[in-house]
C-alpha positions in Angstrom: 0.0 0.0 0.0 2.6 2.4 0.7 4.6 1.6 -2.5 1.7 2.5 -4.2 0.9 5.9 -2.5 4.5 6.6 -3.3 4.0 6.1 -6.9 0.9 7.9 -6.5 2.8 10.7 -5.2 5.1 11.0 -8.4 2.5 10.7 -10.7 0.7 13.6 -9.4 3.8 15.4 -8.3 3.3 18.2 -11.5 0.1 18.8 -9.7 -0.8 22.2 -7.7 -2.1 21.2 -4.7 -5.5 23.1 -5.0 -6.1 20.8 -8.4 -5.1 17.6 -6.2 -7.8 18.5 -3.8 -10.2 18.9 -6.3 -9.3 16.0 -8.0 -9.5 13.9 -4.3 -12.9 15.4 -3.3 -14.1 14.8 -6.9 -13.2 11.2 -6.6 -14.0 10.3 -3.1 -18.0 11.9 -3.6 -18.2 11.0 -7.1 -17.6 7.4 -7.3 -20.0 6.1 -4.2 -22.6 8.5 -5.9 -22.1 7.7 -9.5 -21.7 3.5 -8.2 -25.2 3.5 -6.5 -26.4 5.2 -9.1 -25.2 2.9 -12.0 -26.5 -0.1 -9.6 -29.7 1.2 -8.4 -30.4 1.7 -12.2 -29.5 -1.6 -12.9 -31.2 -3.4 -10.8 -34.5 -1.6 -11.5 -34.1 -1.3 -15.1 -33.7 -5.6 -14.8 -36.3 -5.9 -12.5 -38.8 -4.2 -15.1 -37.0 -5.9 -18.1 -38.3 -8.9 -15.7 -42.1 -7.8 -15.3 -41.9 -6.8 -18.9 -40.8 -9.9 -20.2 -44.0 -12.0 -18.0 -46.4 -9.7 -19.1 -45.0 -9.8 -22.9 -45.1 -13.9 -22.5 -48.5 -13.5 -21.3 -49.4 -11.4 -24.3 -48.0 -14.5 -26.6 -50.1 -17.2 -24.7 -53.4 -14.9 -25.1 -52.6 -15.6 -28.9 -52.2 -19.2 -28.6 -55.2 -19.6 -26.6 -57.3 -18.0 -30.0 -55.3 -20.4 -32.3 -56.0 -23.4 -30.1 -59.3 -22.4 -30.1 -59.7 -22.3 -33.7 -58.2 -25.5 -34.1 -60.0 -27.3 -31.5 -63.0 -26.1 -33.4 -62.0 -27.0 -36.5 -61.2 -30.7 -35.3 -64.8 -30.8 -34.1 -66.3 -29.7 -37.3 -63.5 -32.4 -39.1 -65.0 -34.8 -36.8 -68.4 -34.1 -37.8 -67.9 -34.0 -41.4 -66.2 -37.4 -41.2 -68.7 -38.7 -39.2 -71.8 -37.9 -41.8 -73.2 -40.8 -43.4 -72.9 -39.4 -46.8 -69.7 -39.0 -46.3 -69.0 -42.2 -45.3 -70.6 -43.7 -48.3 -68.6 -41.2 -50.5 -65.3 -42.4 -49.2 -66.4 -45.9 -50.6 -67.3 -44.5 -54.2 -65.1 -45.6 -57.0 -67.2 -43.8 -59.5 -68.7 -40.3 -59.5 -70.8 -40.8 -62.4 -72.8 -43.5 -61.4 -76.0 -42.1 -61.6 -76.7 -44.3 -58.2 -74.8 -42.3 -56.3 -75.6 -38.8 -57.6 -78.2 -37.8 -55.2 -76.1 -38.3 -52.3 -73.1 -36.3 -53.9 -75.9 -33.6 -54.1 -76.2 -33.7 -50.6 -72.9 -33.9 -49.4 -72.4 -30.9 -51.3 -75.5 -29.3 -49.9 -73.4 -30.0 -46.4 -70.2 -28.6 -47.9 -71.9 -25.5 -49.0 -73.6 -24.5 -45.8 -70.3 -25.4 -43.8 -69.1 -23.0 -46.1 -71.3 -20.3 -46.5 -72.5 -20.3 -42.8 -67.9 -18.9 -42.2 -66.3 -16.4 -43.6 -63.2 -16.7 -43.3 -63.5 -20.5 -45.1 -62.7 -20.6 -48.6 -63.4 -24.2 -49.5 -63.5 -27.3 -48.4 -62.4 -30.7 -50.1 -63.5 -34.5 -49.4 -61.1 -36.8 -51.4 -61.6 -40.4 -51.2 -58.6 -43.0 -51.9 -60.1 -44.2 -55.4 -59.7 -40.5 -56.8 -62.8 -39.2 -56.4 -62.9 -35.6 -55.2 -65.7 -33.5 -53.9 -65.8 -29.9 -52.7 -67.2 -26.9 -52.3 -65.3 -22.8 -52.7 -67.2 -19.6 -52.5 -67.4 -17.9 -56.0 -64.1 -15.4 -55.0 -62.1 -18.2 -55.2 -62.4 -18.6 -58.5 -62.1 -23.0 -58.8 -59.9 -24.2 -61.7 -62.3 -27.4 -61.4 -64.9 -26.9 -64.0 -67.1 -29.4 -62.2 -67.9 -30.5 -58.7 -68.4 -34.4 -59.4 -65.8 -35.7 -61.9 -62.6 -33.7 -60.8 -61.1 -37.3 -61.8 -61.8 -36.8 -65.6 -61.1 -33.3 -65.6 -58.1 -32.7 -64.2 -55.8 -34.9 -61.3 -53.1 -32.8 -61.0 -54.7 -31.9 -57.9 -54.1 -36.0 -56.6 -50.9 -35.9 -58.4 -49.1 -32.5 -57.8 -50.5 -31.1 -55.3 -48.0 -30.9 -52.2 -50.4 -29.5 -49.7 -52.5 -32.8 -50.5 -49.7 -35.0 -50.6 -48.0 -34.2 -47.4 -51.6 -34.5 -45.4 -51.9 -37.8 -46.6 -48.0 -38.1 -45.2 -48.9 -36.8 -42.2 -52.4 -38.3 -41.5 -53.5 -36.4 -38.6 -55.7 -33.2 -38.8 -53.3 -30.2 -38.4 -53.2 -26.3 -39.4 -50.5 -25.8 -42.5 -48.5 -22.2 -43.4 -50.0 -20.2 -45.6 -49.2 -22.0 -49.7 -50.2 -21.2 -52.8 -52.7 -23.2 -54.5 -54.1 -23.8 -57.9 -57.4 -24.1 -56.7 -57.3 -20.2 -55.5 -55.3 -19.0 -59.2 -52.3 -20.1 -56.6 -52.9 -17.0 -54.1 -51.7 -18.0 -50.5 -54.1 -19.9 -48.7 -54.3 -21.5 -45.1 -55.1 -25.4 -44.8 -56.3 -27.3 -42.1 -56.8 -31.0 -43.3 -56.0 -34.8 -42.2 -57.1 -38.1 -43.3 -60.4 -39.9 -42.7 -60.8 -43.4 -41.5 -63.7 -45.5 -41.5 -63.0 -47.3 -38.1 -59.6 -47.9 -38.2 -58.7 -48.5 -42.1 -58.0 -44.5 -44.2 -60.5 -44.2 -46.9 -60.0 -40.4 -47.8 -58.6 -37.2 -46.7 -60.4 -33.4 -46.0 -59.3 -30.3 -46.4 -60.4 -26.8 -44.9 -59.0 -24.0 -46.9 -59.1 -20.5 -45.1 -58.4 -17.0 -46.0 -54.8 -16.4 -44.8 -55.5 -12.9 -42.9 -58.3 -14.9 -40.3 -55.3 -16.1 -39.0 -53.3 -13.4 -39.1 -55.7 -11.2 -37.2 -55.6 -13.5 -34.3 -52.3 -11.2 -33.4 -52.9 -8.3 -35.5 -55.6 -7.4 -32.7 -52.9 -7.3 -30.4 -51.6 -3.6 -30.0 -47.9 -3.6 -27.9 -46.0 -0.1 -28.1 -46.3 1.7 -31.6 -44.3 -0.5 -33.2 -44.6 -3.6 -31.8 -45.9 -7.2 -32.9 -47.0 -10.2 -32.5 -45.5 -13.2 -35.3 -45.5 -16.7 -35.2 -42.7 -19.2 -36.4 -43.3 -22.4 -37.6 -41.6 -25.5 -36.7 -39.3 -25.0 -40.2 -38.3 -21.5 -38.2 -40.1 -19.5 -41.0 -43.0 -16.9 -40.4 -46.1 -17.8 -41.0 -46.7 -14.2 -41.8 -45.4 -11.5 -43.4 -44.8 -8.1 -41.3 -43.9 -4.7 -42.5 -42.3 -4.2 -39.1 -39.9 -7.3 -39.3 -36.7 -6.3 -40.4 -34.7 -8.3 -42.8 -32.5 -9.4 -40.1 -35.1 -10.7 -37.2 -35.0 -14.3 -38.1 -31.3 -14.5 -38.1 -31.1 -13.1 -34.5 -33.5 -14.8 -33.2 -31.5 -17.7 -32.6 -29.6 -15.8 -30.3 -32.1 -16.9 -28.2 -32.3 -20.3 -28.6 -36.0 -21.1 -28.7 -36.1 -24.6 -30.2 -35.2 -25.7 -26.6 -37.9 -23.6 -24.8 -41.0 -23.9 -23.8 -41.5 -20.3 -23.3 -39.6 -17.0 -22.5 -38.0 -13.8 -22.7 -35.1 -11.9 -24.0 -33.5 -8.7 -25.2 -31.6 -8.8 -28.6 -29.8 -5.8 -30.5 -32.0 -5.7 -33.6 -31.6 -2.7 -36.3 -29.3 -1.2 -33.7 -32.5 -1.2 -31.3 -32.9 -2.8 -28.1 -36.0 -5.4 -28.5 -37.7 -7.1 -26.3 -39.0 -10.5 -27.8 -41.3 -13.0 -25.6 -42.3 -16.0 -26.7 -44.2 -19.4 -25.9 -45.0 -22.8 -27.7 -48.7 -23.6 -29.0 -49.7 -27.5 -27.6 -51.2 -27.9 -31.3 -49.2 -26.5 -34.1 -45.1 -26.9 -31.7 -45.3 -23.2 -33.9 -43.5 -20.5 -31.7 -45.8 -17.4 -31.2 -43.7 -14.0 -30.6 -44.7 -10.7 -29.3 -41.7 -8.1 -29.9 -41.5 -4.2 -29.5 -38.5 -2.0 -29.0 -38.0 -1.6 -25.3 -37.9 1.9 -25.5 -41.6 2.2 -26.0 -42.4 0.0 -23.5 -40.2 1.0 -20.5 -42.0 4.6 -19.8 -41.3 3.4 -16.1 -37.6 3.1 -16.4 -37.1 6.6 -18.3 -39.1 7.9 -15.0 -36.4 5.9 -12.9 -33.3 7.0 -14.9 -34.6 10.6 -15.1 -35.0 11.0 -11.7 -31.8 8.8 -10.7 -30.3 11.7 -13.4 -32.1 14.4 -11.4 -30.6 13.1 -7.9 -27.3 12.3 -8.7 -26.6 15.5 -11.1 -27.6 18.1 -8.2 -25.6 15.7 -6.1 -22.5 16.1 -8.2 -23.4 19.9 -8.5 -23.7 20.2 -5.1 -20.2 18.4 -4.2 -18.9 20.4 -7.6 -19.5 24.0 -5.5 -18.7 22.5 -1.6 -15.4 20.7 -3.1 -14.3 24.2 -4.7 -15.1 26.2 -1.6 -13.4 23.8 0.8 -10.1 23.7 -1.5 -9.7 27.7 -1.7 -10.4 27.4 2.0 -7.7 25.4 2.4 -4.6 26.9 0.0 -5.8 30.7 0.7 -3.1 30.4 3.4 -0.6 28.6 0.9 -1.5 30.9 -2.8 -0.6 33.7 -0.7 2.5 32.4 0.5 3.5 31.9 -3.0 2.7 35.3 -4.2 5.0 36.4 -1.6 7.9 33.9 -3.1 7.3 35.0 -6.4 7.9 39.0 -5.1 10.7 38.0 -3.2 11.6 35.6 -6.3 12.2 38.8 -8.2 14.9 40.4 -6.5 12.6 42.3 -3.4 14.1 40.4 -0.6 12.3 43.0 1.8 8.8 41.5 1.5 7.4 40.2 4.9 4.3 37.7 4.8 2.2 39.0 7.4 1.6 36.1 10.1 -2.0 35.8 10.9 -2.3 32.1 11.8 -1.2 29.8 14.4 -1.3 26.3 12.4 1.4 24.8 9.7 0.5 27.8 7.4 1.7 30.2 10.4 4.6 28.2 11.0 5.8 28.1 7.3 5.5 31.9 7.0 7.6 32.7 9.9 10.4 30.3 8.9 9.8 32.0 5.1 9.9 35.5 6.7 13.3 34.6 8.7 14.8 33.0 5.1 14.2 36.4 3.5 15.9 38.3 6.3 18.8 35.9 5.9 18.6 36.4 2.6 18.6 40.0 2.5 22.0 40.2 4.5 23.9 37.4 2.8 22.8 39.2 -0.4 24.6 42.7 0.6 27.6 41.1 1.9 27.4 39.2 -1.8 26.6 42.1 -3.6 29.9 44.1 -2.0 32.1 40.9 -3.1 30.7 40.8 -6.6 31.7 44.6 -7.6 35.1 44.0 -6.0 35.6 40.7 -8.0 34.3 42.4 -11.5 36.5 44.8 -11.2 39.3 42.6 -10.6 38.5 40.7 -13.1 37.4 43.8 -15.7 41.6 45.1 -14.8 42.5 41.2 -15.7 41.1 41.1 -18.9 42.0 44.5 -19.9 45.8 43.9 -18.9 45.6 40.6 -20.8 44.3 42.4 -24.0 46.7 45.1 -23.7 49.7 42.5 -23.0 48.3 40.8 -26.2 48.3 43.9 -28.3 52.2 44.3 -27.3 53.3 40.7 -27.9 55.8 40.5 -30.7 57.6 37.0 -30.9 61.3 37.6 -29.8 62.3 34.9 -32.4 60.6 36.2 -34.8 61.5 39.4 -34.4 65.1 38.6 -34.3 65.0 36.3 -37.3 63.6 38.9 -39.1 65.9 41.8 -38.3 69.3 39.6 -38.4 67.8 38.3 -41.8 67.3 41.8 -43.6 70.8 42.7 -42.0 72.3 39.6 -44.4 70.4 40.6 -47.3 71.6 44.3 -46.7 75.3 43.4 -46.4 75.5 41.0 -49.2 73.1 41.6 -51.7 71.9 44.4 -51.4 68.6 43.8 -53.2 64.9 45.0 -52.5 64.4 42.2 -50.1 65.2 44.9 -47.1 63.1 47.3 -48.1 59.8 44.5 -48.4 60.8 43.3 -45.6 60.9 46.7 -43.6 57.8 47.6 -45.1 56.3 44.6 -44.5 57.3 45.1 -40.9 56.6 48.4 -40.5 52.7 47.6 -41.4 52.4 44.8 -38.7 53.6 46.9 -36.4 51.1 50.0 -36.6 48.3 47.7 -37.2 49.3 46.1 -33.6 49.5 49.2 -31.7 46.3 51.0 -33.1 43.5 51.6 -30.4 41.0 50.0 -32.3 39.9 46.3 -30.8 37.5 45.7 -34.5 39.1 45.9 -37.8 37.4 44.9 -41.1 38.3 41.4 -42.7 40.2 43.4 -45.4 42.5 45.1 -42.7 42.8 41.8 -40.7 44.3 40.0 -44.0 46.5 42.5 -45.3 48.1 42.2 -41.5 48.7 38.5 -42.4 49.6 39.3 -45.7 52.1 41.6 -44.2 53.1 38.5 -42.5 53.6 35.6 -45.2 55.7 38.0 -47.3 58.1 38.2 -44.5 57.8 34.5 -44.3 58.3 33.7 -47.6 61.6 35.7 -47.8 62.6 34.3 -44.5 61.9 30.9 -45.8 62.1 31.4 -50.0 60.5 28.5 -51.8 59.5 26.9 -48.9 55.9 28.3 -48.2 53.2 28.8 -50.7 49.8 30.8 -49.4 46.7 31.5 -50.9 43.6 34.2 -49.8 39.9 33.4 -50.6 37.5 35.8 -49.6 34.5 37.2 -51.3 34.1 41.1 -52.2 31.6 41.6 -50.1 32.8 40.1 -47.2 35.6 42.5 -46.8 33.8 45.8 -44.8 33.0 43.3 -42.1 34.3 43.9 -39.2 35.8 41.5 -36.6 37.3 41.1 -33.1 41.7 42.9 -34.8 44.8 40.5 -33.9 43.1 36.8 -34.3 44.4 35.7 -37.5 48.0 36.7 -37.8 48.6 34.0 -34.4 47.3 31.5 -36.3 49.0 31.6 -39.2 52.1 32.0 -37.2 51.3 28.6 -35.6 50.7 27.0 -38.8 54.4 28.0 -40.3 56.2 27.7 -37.0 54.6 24.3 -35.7 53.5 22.7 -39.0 54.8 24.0 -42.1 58.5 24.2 -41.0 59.0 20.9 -39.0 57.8 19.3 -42.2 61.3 20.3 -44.1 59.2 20.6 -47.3 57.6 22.7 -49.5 54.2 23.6 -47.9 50.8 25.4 -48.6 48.6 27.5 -46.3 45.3 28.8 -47.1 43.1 30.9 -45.6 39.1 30.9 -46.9 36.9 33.2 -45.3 32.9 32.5 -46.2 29.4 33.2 -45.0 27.1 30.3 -43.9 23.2 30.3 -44.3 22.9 30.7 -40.3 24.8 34.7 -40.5 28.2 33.3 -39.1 31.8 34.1 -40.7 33.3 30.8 -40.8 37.1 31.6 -41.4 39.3 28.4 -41.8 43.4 28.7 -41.6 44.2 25.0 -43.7 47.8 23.8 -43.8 49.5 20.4 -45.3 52.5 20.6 -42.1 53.3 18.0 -39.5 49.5 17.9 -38.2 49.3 16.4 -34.6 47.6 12.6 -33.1 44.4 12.0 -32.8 44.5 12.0 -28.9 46.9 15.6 -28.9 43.9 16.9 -31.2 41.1 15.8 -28.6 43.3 17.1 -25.5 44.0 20.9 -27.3 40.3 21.3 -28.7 39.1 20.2 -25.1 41.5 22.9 -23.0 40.5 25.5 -26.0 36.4 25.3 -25.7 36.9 25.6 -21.7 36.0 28.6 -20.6 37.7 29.5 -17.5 39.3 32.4 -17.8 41.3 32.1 -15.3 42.4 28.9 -16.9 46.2 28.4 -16.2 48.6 28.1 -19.6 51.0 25.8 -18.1 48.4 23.3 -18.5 48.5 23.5 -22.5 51.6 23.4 -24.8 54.1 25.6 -25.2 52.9 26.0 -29.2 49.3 26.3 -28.3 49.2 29.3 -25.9 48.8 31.7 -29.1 45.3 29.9 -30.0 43.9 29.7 -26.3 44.7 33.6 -25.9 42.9 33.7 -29.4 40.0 31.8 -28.2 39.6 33.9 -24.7 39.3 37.0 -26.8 37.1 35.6 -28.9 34.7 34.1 -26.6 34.9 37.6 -23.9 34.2 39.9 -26.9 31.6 38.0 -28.6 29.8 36.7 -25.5 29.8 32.8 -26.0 28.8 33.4 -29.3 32.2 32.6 -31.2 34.5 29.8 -30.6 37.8 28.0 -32.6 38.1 24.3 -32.8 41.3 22.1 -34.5 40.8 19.4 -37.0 44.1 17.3 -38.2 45.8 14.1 -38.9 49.3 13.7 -38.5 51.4 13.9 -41.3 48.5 15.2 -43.7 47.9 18.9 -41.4 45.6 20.9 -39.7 42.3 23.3 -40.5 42.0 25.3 -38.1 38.1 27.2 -38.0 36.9 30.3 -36.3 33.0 30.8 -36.4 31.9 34.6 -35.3 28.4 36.2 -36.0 28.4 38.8 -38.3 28.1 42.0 -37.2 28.4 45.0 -40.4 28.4 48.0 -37.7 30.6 48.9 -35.1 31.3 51.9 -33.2 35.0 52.2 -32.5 36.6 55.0 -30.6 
């Protein structure tokens, strides 16, 4: 448990502590009200799903009842057709024509027709004995194919033959109600049969059938009314309808056996059907096995559960309103103390250590804001006696850097210098040539750009120093160093920190060019990249230096202490660290030099500085 309220606690670390109380009032009142909610919901949406489904099941039976009725009825009437003694002798006549027997046909017709005539909803009714012979009787709306009521033999036996109706009664032999089928008797519209076979004792002489007008049945649940949409069907032991039903949609039968009825007596249940929730009841009749259904959308039947969820809506949204307004009252209540607190910080967060939180409480709060108020008072004075050491130290450290620069400005290499001078004295005494006079000139220029006031000089001043340079060089050295200067037009009236090129080109003769006791090549490219920084490389084919002396110099270089000591770095790099301190105290960071070389192939050495087209220069 306390591994998990640890977690807890970095998870919602981010979290201002008004938003956490919020969030833990929220949680604590929301979820016991929201959970009995959701249950008490349940539980009486099930219960009248429950009463529902009964009183839908009940529905379904008070439909079986009428079709029980009417084929109880109908067996009696079978019963008493079968029974008639004209009928009886009919089921033992061979031939209809037999003038013999044509008074009693007569008759039995006579009996046919007021059977007939004396229901409406009974089409026609058929005696058919086993030698063929076939009498009947159909109202006039049925329009008969049978052009003749006594010799239906000679006429036409397609009826004996073909018909299927007839056929599977005879199969069948008990009296039972068939699904609506077209018939050729009826110009083959649908009609509803109710027939079996007829015995004399126990030996079958002939068969009856009752043909009905389809919709008789139908009404039996048409006159049942459930919801606006609602209906009652019935499925027949093949699982078809015996009816058609604008309000069945295409897809009832196939979800139907979600609920399994072949193995029911009688039931309930609630199925997803044309994204709707239904309710579908059912039960068995005892004399067809057919399945009679009753199904509505719940919705229109569960006006008492919209009441329940409307006022379990009502309850528990002016509950959450209620615990919305207390929760946000009790949490300002509680970090008033603490937002104030923080206002304070943030003043004194500014620089004003001279706030004072005004102690009006005696609890944690109270405590917090003396020990906050006796922080800022320690604060105050360890920020004077600060203060007084900081100017002291920036001006130390302002003297420093200017007495660095200034001793920068002055340095002259004595070697160099002495080279130089004992060289032009040689050429003087021996040759006498123009050699001095290059030389002097050369040196004269070097050393009036050195000593001019100026710390920025454009990048056309800055080479013509090194320029000044190499042509000393190259006399010093004839044939032994070739130079080249690329630089674009109008990169030339740009100006840049005076004094950090000339080192290191003197590094690249002195420690790479020479050492290599060959011919050698120094370039110097000056371009501008896409991000506004002069990228200036010095690129030389000398000595080079290792890998690991490459990673050592560029890591002393890009530190940037500047109180850095130079006996840590070579005696041949000092000239590029005192380039990169200038670099990086007059361009703020912003500019920095870094080596690249392989030994025995040379060194590129690049300087990056942001361009800057203006200065003011005393």
């Amino acid at each position: 448990m306390n591994k998990l309220l640890q977690k807890l606690d970095q998870w919602t670390s981010h979290i201002m502590i008004r938003p956490k109380l919020l969030i833990t009032f929220y949680l604590v009142s929301f979820t016991p009200i929201l959970l009995v909610s959701y249950f008490f919901y349940i539980s009486s949406s099930q219960t009248l799903k429950d009463e529902l489904g009964k009183y839908m099941v009940e529905t379904s039976r008070q439909v079986d009842l009428r079709l029980d009725a009417f084929i109880e009825e109908m067996e009696y009437l079978a019963l008493s057709i079968q029974n008639d003694q004209d009928v009886q002798r009919f089921l033992n006549l061979q031939d209809q024509t037999d003038p013999m027997y044509l008074d009693m046909q007569l008759d039995l017709r006579d009996l046919l027709a007021t059977t007939v005539d004396y229901r409406d909803h009974l089409w026609s009714v058929f005696v058919v004995n086993d030698y063929g012979s076939i009498l009947y009787y159909s109202k006039p709306s049925t329009n008969p194919l049978f052009s003749s009521w006594w010799s239906a033999v000679e006429i036409d036996d397609a009826f004996l033959t073909e018909n299927q109706m007839y056929q599977k009664i005879k199969e069948e032999k008990e009296f039972a109600l068939y699904p609506p089928h077209s018939a050729s008797f009826t110009n083959d519209e649908q009609v509803v049969t109710f027939g079996g076979r007829m015995y004399q004792l126990t030996k079958e002489k002939g068969t009856l059938l009752f043909n009905f007008d389809p919709s008789f049945i139908s009404q039996m649940s048409d006159m049942v009314q459930i919801g606006d949409t609602g209906f009652v069907s019935v499925l027949t032991s093949g699982d078809k309808l015996l009816f058609e039903n604008e309000n069945i949609p295409s897809s009832f039968l196939k979800r139907l056996k979600d609920l399994n009825l072949e193995n029911q007596y009688s039931g309930y249940g609630i199925i997803n059907l044309e994204n709707k929730e239904t309710l579908i009841s059912f039960t068995t009749s005892d004399k067809t096995g057919w399945k009679i259904l009753s199904v509505v959308p719940f919705e229109e039947v569960s006006g008492n559960i919209s009441a329940v969820r409307n006022s379990i809506y009502f309850i528990a949204t002016n509950a959450i309103l209620f615990v919305i307004l207390f929760s946000k009252y009790l949490s300002q209540l509680i970090t008033n103390p603490l937002v104030e607190l923080q206002n304070y910080m943030l003043k004194a967060e500014t620089g004003d250590l001279s706030v004072r939180v005004p102690v009006l409480r005696s609890d944690e709060y109270g405590k917090l804001t003396k020990t906050f108020n006796r922080m800022l008072q320690n604060l105050e004075s360890l920020k004077n006696r600060v203060y007084d050491s900081k100017i002291q130290e920036i001006k130390l450290r302002l003297l420093h850097r200017e007495s660095e620069f200034r001793a920068l400005q002055m340095q002259i290499n004595p070697h160099f210098l002495y080279n130089t001078l004992n060289t032009m004295k040689c050429i003087g005494e021996i040759k006498e040539i123009e050699e001095v006079t290059e030389m002097s000139d050369a040196l004269s220029s070097m050393f009036q750009y050195s000593i001019d006031n100026q710390n920025y000089k454009t990048i056309e001043e800055e080479l013509n120093h090194v320029n000044a340079y190499l042509r000393i060089i190259q006399i010093r050295f004839p044939g032994k160093i070739q130079y080249g200067i690329n630089c674009s037009g109008h990169l030339q009236n740009i100006y840049i920190l005076k004094l950090i090129l000339q080192p290191l080109v003197e590094n690249a003769v002195e420690h790479g060019i020479i050492p290599s006791g060959k011919q050698g090549t120094l370039n110097i490219t000056v371009r501008e990249d896409d991000d506004k920084y002069l990228t200036i490389k010095v690129i030389d084919n000398g000595v080079g230096m290792s890998q690991e002396k490459m990673e050592l110099l560029n890591r002393k270089l890009t530190c940037h202490e500047t109180n850095a000591s130079n006996e840590e770095l070579p005696s041949n790099s000092i000239g590029l660290y005192n380039v990169q301190q200038r670099l990086l105290f007059n361009y703020e960071g912003k500019s920095f030099l870094t080596i690249d070389s392989k030994e025995g192939q040379g060194t590129i050495i690049t300087i990056k500085i942001p361009i800057e087209n203006e200065r003011n220069e005393p």
